[in-house]
Kinemage of the C-alpha trace (Angstrom):
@kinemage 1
@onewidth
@group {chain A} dominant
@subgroup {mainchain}
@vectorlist {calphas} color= white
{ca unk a 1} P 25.198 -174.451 -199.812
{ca unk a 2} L 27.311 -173.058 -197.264
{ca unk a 3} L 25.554 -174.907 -194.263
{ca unk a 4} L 25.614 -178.335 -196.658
{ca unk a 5} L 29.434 -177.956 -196.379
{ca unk a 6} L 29.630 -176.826 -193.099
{ca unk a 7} L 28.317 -180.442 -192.100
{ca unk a 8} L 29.304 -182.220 -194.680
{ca unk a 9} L 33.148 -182.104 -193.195
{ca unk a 10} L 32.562 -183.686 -189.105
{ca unk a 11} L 29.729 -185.557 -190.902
{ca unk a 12} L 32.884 -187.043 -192.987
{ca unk a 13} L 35.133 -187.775 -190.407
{ca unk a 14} L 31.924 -189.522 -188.216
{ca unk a 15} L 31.209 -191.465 -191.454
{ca unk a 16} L 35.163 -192.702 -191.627
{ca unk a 17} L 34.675 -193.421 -187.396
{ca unk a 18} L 31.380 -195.873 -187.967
{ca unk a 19} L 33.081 -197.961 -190.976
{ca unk a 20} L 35.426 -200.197 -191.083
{ca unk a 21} L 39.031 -199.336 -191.949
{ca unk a 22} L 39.914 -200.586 -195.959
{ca unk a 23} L 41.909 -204.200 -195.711
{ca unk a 24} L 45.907 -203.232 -194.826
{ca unk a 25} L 45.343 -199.856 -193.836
{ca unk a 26} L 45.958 -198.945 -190.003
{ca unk a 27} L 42.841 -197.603 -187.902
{ca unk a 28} L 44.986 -194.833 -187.056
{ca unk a 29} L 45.528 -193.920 -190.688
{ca unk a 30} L 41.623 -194.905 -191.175
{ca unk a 31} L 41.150 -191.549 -189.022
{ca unk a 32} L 43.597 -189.117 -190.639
{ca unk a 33} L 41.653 -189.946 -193.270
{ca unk a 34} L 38.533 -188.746 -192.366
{ca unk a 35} L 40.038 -185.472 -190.637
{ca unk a 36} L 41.915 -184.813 -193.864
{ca unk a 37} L 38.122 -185.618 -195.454
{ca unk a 38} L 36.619 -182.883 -193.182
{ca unk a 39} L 39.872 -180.566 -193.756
{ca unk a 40} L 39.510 -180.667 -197.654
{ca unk a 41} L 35.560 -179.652 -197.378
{ca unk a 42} L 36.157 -176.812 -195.162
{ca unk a 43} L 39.288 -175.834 -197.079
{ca unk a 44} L 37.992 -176.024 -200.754
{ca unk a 45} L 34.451 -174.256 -199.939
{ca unk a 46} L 36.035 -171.888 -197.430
{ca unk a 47} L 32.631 -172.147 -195.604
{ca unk a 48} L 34.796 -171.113 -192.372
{ca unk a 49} L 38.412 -168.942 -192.046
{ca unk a 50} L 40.760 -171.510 -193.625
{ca unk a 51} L 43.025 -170.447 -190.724
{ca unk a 52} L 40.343 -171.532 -187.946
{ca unk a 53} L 40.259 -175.051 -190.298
{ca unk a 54} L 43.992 -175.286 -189.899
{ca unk a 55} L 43.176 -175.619 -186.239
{ca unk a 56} L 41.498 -178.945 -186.489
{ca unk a 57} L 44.619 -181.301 -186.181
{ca unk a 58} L 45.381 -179.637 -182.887
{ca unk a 59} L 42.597 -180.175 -181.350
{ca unk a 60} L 41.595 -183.947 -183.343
{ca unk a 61} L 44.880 -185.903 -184.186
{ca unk a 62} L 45.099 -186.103 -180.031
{ca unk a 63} L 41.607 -187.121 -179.492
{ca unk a 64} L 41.329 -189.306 -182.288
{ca unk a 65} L 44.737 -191.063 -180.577
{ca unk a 66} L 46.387 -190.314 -183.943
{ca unk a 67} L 49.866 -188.715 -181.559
{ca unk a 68} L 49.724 -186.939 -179.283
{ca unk a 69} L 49.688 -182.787 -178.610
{ca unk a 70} L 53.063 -182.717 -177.879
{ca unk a 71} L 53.899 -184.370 -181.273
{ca unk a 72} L 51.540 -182.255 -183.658
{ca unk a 73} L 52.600 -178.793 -181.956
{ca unk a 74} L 55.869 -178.399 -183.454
{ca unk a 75} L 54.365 -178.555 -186.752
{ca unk a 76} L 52.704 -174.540 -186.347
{ca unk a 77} L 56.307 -173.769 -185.387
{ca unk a 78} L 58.237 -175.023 -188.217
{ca unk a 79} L 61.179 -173.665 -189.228
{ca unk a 80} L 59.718 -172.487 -192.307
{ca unk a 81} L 56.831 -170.513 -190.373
{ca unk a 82} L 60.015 -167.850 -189.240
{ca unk a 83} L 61.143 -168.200 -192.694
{ca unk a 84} L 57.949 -166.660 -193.813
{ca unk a 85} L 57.054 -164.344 -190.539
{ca unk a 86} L 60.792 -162.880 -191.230
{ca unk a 87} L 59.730 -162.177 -194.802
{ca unk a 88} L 56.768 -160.802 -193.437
{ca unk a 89} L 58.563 -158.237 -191.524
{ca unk a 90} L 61.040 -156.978 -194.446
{ca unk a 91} L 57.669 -156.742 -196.612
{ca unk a 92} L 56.373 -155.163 -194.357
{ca unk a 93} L 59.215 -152.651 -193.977
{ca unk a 94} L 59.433 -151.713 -197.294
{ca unk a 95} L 55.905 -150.759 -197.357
{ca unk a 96} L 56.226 -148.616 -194.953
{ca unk a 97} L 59.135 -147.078 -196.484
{ca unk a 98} L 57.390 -146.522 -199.545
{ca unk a 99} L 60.782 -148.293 -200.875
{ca unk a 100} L 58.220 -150.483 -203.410
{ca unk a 101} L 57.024 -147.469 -204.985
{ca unk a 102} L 60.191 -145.993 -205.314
{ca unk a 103} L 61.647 -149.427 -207.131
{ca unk a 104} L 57.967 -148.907 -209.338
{ca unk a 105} L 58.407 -145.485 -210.121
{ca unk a 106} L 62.219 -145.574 -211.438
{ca unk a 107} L 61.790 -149.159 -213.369
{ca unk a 108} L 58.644 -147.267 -215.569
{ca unk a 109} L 60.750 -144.019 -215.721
{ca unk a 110} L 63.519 -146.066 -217.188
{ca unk a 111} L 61.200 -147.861 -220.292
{ca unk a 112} L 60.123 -144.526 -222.194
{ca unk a 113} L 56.693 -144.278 -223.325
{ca unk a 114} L 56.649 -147.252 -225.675
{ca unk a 115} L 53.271 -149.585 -225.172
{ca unk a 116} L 54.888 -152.253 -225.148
{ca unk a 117} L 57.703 -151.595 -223.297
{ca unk a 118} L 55.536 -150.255 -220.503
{ca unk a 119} L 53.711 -153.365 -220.201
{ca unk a 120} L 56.922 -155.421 -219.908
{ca unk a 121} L 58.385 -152.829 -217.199
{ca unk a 122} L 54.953 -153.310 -215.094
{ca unk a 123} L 55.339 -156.900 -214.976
{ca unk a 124} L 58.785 -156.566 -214.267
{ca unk a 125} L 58.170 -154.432 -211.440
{ca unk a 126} L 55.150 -156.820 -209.736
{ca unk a 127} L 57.139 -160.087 -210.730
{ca unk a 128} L 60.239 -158.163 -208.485
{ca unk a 129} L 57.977 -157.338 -205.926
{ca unk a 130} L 56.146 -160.098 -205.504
{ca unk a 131} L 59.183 -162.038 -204.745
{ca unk a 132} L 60.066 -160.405 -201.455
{ca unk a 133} L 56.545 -159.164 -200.472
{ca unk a 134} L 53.178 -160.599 -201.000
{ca unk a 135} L 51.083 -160.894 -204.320
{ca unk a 136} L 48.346 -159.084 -203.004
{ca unk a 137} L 50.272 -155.918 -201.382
{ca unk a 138} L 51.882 -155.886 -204.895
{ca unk a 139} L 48.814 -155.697 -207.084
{ca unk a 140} L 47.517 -153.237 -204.014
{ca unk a 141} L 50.495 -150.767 -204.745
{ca unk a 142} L 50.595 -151.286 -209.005
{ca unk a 143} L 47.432 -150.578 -209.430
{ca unk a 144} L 47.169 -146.897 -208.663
{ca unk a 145} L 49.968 -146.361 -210.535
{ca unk a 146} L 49.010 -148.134 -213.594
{ca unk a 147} L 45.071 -146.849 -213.533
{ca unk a 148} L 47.110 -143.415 -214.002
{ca unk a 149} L 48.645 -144.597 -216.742
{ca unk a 150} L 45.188 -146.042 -218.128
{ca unk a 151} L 44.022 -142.583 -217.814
{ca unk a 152} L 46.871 -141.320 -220.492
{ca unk a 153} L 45.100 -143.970 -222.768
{ca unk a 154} L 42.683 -143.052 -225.436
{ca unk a 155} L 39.698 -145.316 -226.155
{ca unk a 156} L 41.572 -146.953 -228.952
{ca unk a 157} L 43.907 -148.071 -226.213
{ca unk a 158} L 41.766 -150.058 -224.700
{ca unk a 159} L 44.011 -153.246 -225.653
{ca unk a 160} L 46.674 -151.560 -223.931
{ca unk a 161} L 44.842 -150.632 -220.444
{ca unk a 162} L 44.013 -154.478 -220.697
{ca unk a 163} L 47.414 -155.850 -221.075
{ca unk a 164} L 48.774 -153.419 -218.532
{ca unk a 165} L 46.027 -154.344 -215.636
{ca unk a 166} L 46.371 -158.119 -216.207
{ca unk a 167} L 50.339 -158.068 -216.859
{ca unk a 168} L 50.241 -156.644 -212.988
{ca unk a 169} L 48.108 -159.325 -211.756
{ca unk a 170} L 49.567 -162.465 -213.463
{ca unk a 171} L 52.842 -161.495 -212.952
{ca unk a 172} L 52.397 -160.848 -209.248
{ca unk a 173} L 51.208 -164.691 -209.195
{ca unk a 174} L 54.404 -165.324 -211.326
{ca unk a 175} L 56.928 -163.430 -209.870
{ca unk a 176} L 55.946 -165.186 -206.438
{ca unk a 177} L 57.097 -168.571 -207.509
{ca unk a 178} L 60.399 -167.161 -207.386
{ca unk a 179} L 61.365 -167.163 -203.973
{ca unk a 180} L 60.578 -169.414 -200.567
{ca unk a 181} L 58.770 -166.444 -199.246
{ca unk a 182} L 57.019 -165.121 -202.521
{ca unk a 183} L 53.976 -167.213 -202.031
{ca unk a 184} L 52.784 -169.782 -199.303
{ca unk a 185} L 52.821 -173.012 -201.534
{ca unk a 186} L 56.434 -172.451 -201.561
{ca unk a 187} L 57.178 -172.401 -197.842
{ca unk a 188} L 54.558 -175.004 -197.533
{ca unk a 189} L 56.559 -177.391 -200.045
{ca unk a 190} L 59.562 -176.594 -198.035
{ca unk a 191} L 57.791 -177.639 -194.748
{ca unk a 192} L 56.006 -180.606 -195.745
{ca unk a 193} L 60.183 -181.846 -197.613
{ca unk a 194} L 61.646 -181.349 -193.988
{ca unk a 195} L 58.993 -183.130 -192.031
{ca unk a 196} L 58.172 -186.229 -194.941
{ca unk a 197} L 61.406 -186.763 -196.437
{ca unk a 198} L 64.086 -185.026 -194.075
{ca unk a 199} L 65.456 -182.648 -197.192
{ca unk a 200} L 66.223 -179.421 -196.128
{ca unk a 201} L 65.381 -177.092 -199.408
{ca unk a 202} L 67.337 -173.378 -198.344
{ca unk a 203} L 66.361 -170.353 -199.739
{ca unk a 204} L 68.867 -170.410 -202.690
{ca unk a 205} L 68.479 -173.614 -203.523
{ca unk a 206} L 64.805 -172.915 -203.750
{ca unk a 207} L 65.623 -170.184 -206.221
{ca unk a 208} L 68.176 -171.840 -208.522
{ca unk a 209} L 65.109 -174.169 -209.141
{ca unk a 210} L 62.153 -171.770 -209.643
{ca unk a 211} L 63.820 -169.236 -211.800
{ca unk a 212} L 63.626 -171.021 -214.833
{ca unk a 213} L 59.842 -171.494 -214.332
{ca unk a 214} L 59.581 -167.771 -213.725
{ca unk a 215} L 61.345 -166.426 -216.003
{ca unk a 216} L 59.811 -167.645 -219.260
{ca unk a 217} L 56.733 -167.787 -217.408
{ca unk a 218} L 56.898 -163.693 -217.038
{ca unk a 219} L 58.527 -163.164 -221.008
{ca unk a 220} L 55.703 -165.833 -222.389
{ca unk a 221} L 53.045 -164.057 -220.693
{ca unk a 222} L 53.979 -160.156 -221.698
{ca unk a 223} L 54.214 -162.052 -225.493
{ca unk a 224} L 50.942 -163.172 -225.147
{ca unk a 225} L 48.950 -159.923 -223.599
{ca unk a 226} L 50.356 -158.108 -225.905
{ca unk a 227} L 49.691 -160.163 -229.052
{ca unk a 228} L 46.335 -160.735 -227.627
{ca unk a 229} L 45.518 -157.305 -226.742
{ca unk a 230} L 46.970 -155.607 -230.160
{ca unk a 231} L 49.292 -153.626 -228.028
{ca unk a 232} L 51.042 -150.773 -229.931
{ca unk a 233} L 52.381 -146.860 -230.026
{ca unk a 234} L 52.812 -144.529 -227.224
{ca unk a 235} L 51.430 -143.605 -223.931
{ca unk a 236} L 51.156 -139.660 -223.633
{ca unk a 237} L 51.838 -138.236 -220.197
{ca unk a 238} L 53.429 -141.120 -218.581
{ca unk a 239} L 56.547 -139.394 -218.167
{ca unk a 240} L 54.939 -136.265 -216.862
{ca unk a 241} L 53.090 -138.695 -213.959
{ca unk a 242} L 56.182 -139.988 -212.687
{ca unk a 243} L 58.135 -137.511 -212.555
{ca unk a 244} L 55.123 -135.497 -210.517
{ca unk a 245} L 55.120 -138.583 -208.005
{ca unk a 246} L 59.084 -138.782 -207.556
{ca unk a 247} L 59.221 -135.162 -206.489
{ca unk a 248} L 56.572 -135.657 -204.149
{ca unk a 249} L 58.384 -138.488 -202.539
{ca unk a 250} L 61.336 -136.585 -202.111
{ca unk a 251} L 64.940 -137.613 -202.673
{ca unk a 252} L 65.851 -140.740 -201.151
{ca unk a 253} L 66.854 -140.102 -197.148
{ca unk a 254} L 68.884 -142.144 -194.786
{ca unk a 255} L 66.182 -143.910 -193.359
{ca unk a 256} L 65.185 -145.613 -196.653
{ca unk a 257} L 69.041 -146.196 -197.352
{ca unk a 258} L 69.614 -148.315 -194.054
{ca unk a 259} L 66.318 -150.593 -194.914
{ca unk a 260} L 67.856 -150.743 -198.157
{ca unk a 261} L 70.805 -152.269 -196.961
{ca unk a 262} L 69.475 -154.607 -194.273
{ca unk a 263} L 67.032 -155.924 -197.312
{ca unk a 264} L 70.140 -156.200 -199.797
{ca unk a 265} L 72.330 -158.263 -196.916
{ca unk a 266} L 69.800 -160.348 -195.933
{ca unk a 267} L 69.413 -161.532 -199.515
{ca unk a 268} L 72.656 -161.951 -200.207
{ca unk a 269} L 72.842 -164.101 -196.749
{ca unk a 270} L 69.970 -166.851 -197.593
{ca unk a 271} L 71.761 -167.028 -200.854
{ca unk a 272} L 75.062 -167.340 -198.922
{ca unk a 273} L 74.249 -169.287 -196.565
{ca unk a 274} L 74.717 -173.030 -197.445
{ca unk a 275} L 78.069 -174.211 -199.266
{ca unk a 276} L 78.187 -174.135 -203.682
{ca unk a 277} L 79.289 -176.621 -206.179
{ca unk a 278} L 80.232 -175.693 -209.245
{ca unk a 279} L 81.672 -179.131 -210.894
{ca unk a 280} L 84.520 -179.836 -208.746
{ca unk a 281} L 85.055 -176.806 -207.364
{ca unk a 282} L 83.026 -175.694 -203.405
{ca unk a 283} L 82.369 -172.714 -202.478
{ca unk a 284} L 81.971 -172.622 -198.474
{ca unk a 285} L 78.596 -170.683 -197.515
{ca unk a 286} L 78.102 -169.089 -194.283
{ca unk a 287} L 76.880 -172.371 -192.497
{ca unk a 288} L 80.344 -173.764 -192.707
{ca unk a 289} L 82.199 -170.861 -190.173
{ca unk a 290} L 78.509 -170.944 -188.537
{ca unk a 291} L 76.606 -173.816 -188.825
{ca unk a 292} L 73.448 -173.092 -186.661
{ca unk a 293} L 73.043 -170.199 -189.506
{ca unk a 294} L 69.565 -171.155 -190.726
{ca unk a 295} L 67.491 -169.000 -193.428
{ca unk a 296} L 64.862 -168.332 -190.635
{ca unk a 297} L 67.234 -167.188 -188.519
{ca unk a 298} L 68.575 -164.871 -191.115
{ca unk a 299} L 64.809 -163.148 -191.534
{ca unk a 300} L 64.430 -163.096 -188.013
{ca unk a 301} L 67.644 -161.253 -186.834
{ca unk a 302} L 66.860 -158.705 -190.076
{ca unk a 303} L 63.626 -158.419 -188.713
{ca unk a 304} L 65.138 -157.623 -184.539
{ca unk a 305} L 67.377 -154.860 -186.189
{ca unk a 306} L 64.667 -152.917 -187.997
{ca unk a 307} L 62.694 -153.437 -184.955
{ca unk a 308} L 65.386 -152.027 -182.845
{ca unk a 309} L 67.248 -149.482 -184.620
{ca unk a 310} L 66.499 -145.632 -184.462
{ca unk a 311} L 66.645 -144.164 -187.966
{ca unk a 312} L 65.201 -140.968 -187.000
{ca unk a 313} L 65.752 -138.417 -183.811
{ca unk a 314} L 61.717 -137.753 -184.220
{ca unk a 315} L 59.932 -139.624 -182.258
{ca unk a 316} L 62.141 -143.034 -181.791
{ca unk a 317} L 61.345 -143.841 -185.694
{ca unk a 318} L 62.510 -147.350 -185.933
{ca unk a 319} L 62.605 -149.148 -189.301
{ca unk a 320} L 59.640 -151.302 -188.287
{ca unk a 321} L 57.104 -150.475 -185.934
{ca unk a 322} L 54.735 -152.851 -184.266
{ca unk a 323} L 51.786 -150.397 -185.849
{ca unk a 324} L 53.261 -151.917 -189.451
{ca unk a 325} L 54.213 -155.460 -187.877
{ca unk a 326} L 50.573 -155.878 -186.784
{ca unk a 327} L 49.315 -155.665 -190.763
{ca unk a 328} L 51.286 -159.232 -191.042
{ca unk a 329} L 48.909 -161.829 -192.580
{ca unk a 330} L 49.307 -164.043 -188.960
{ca unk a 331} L 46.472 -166.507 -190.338
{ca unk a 332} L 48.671 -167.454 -193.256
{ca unk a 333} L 51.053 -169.064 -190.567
{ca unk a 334} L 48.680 -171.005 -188.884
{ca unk a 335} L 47.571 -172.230 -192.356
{ca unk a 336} L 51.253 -173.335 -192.749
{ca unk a 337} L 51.045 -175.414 -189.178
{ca unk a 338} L 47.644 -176.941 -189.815
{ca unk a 339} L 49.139 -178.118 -193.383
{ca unk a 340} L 52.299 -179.658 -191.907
{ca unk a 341} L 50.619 -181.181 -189.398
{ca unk a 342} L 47.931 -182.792 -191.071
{ca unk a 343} L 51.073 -184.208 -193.557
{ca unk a 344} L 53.183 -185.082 -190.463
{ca unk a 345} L 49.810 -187.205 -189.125
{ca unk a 346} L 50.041 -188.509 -192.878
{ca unk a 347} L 53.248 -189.839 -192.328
{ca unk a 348} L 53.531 -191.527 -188.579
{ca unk a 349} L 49.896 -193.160 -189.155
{ca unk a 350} L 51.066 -195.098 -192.256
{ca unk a 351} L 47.996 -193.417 -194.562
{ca unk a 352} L 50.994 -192.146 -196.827
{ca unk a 353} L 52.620 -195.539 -197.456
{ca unk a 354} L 49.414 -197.181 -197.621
{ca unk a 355} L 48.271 -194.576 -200.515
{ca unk a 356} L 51.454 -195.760 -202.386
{ca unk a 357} L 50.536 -199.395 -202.058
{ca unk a 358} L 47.069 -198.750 -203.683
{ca unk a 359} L 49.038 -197.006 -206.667
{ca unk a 360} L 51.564 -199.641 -207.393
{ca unk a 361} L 49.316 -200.046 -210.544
{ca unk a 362} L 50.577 -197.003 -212.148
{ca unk a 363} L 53.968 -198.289 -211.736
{ca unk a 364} L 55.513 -198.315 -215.583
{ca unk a 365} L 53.663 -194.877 -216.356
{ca unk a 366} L 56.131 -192.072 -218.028
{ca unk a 367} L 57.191 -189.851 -215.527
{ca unk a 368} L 56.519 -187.027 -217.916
{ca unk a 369} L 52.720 -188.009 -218.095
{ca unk a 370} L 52.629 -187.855 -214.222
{ca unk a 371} L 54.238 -184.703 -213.692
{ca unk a 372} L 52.131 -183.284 -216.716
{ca unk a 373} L 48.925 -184.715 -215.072
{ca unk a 374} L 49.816 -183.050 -211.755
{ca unk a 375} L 49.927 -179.733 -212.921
{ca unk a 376} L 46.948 -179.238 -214.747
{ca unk a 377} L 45.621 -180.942 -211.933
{ca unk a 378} L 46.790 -177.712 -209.349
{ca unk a 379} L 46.242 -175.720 -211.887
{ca unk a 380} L 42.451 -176.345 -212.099
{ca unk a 381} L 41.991 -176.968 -208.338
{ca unk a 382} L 43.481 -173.736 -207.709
{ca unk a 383} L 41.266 -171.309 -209.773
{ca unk a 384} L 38.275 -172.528 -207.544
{ca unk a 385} L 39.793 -172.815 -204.060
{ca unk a 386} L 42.802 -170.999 -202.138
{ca unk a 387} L 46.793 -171.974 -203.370
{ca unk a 388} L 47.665 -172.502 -200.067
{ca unk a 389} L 44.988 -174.936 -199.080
{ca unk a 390} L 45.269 -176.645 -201.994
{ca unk a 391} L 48.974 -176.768 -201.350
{ca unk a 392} L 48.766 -177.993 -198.420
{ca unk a 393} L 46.375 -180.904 -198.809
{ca unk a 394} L 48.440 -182.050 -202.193
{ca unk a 395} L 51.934 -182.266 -200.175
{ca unk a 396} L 50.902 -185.531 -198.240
{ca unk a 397} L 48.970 -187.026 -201.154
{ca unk a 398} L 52.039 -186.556 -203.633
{ca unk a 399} L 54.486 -188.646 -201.460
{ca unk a 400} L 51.819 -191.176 -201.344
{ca unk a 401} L 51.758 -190.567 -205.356
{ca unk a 402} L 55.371 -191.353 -205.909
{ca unk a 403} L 55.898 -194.173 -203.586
{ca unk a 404} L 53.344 -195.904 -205.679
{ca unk a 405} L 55.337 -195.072 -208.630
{ca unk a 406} L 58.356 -195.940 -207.637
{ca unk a 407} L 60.167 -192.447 -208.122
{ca unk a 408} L 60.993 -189.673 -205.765
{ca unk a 409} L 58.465 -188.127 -204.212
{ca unk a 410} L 60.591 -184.159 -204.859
{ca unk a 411} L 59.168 -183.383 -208.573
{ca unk a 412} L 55.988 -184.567 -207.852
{ca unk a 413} L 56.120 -182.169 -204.613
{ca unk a 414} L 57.865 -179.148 -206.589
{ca unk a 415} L 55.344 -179.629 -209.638
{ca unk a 416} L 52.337 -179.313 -206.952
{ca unk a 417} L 53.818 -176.093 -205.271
{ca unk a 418} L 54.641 -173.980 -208.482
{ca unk a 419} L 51.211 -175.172 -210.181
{ca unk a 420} L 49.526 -173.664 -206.847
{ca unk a 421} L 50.602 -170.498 -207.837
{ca unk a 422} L 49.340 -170.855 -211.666
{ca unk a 423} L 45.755 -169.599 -211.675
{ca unk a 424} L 45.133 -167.230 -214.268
{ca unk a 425} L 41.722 -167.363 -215.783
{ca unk a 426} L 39.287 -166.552 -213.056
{ca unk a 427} L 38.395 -163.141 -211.202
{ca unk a 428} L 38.198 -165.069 -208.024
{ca unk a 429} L 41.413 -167.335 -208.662
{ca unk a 430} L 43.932 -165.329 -206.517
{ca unk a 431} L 43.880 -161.798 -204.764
{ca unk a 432} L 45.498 -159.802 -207.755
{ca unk a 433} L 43.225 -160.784 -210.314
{ca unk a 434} L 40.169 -159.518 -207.978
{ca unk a 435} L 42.443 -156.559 -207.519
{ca unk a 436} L 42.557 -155.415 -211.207
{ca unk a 437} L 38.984 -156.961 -212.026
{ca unk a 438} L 38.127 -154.611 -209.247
{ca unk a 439} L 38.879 -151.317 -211.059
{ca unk a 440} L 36.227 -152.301 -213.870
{ca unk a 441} L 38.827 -151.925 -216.760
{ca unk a 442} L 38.558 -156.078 -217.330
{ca unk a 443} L 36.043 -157.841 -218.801
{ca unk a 444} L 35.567 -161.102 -217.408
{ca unk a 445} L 35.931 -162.693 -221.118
{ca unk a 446} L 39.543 -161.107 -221.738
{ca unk a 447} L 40.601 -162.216 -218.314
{ca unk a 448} L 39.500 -166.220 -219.058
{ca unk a 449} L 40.909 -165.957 -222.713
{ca unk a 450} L 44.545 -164.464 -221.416
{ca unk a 451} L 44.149 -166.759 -218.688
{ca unk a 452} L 43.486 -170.252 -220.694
{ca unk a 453} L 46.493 -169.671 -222.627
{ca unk a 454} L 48.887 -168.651 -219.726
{ca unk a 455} L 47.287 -171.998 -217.783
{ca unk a 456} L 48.421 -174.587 -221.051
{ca unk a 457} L 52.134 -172.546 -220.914
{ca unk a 458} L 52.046 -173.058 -217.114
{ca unk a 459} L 51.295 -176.751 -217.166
{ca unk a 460} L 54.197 -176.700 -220.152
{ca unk a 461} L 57.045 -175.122 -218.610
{ca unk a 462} L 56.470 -176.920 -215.547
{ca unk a 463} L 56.103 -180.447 -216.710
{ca unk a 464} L 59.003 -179.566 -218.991
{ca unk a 465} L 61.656 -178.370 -216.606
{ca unk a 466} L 60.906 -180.946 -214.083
{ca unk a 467} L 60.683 -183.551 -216.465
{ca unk a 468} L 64.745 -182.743 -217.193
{ca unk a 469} L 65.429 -181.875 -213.774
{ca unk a 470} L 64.468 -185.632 -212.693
């Protein structure tokens, strides 16, 4: 199967080369075409590294006379790629600060011993987490934490070990939505607005808009496990496990304090940072005494201080070494470049006004119905293939969407980048539901019945919210 696939995408793009281009559409679009063809089969079976497939418009959009190299580089060095690298860094900080587990630790002391209540605070806790670093590292540094609390469970809590392990995992996936850097749909949304439409979506703004998705996204989802699950009474020894892992982390020192505060600033700067209106009333942001102030330049001069700043005599300990810096996922940025190229070649061959043309049919349908359709659609493609690939070919294809339709091409965008992130039924959907399937707890069955339901509320809140915010 693999070596079908493998094939199948240049045999695509030779197959687009030999026939003629459709009546009105440009032969330069004709080609995009069939790279985007070969990108999508190499993307959605993963028969290669989806990074070395975000390669291809580097090397093809010149020889295929598409633009030329000096037009399709500036796509892998976006804006929104230091955006992410930045976040990168902080994440990567606070991992090596142990500062997540710390955060973990004290929101689960703080809940009691109440079944219920420790469910909520673990989903709490990932949703938090996953909005600053990423889903996987998350459901990485939960999951010890709540197999020890599994432990504690009797074999009548069974219901409760499954509620816990999945309420990690899907809100990890949740909790991600919140934020530009929580998950790569979300910077890739951002990307593909600047480079198709010229809209500059900042990190707060961003935020203002996803919140209400994630919110009742995480409270809908502890409802469910825990009505699905029979979740109930007490779990013995919880308190006795954290308090045994606080004292061997040690009182908080001045190292962890410092990280602390560059993390807490540089929040409160990307939410500061462009100008608020609150009905007649503006609030200047930090752009308006500095205007080159950009979000990405906010992660990246957080991320030069911890690189740069002694926080302990020993041994020059920075606050981020390049031992940590090196874990960064690099091939996730490249994955960003090869999707905003591939929408940029999208846009200056004409293949995303031409798409529009051929929908001019659907011209009259409820918006509602659209945006509804679009989600379930993500939704589905992303249990079987990666968010971010699927992210990144939808971007391109949902301007083309809306031009057809008439409307603005923003929901349709928005709806496409926080259904990426909705993929709840399947082991393989995302990295923290192989993470808890991984410690044998889940049955595949409670995993696709949890995750149908939280897939219909996803599609729900989604169409929903963007349906009023249009």
């Amino acid at each position: 199967m693999k070596r079908v696939a493998l094939g199948a995408g240049p045999a695509w793009l030779l197959l687009v080369l030999l026939l003629p281009a459709p009546v009105g559409l440009a032969p330069e679009a004709w080609r995009v075409a069939g790279l985007a063809g070969w990108m999508a089969v190499w993307w959605l079976s993963a028969v290669v590294p989806l990074e070395a497939t975000a390669l291809l418009p580097l090397v093809l959009l010149p020889v295929l006379r598409v633009a030329p190299l000096t037009e399709i580089a500036p796509s892998y060095a976006d804006p929104i790629i230091f955006l992410f690298l930045g976040g990168f860094f902080l994440a990567a900080t606070l991992e090596r600060w142990d500062l997540h587990k710390r955060f973990a630790l004290a929101t689960v002391r703080a809940v009691g011993t109440k079944a219920p209540r420790v469910v909520l605070a673990f989903m709490l806790t990932s949703a938090v987490a996953s909005m600053w670093i990423s889903n996987t590292a998350t459901a990485v540094m939960m999951l010890p934490i709540a197999m020890a609390v599994v432990g504690a469970t009797d074999d009548e809590g069974r219901g409760t070990s499954t509620a816990l392990l999945l309420g990690i995992a899907y809100a990890a996936s949740i909790g991600g939505v919140a934020t530009l850097i929580g998950t790569p749909p979300n910077a890739i949304f951002a990307g593909a607005a600047r480079e198709l439409l010229a809209e500059d979506v900042g990190f707060a703004q961003w935020m203002g808009f996803a919140l209400p998705v994630t919110i009742p996204m995480l409270f809908g989802c502890w409802l469910l496990l825990i009505r699905l699950f029979d979740v109930r009474g007490t779990i013995p020894g919880l308190e006795g496990y954290v308090a045994r892992e606080r004292a061997a982390m040690g009182p908080v020192g001045g190292g962890e304090r410092f990280v602390l505060t560059v993390f807490g600033l540089t929040a409160l700067a990307w939410i500061l940072r462009a100008p608020k209106t609150i009905g007649a009333i503006r609030i200047p942001g930090i752009s308006d005494f500095l205007p080159g102030v950009t979000d990405a330049g906010i992660a990246v001069a957080a991320a030069v201080v911890l690189f740069v700043t002694p926080l302990r005599r020993q041994r020059f300990t920075v606050g981020l070494d390049w031992a940590s810096a090196r874990q960064v996922p690099w091939g996730i940025l490249l994955l960003f470049g090869g999707g905003l190229a591939l929408a940029r070649a999208f846009e200056i061959s004409g293949l995303t006004e031409w798409l529009g043309g051929q929908l001019v049919a659907l011209r009259g349908v409820p918006l509602p119905v659209v945006i509804g359709a679009t989600a379930a659609l993500f939704v589905i493609l992303t249990e079987l293939t990666s968010n971010t690939a699927t992210a990144a070919l939808g971007m391109p294809l949902m301007v083309g969407v809306a031009d057809g339709l008439g409307v603005s091409p923003l929901p349709l965008m928005m709806t496409a980048a926080l259904a990426a992130s909705m993929a709840f039924m399947l082991p393989v959907a995302t990295p923290p539901n192989a993470i808890v399937f991984g410690s044998r707890r889940i049955l595949p069955a409670d995993m696709a019945r949890a995750g149908i339901g939280l897939n219909l509320l996803a599609v729900t809140i989604i169409t929903l919210w963007l349906w009023w915010q249009s």
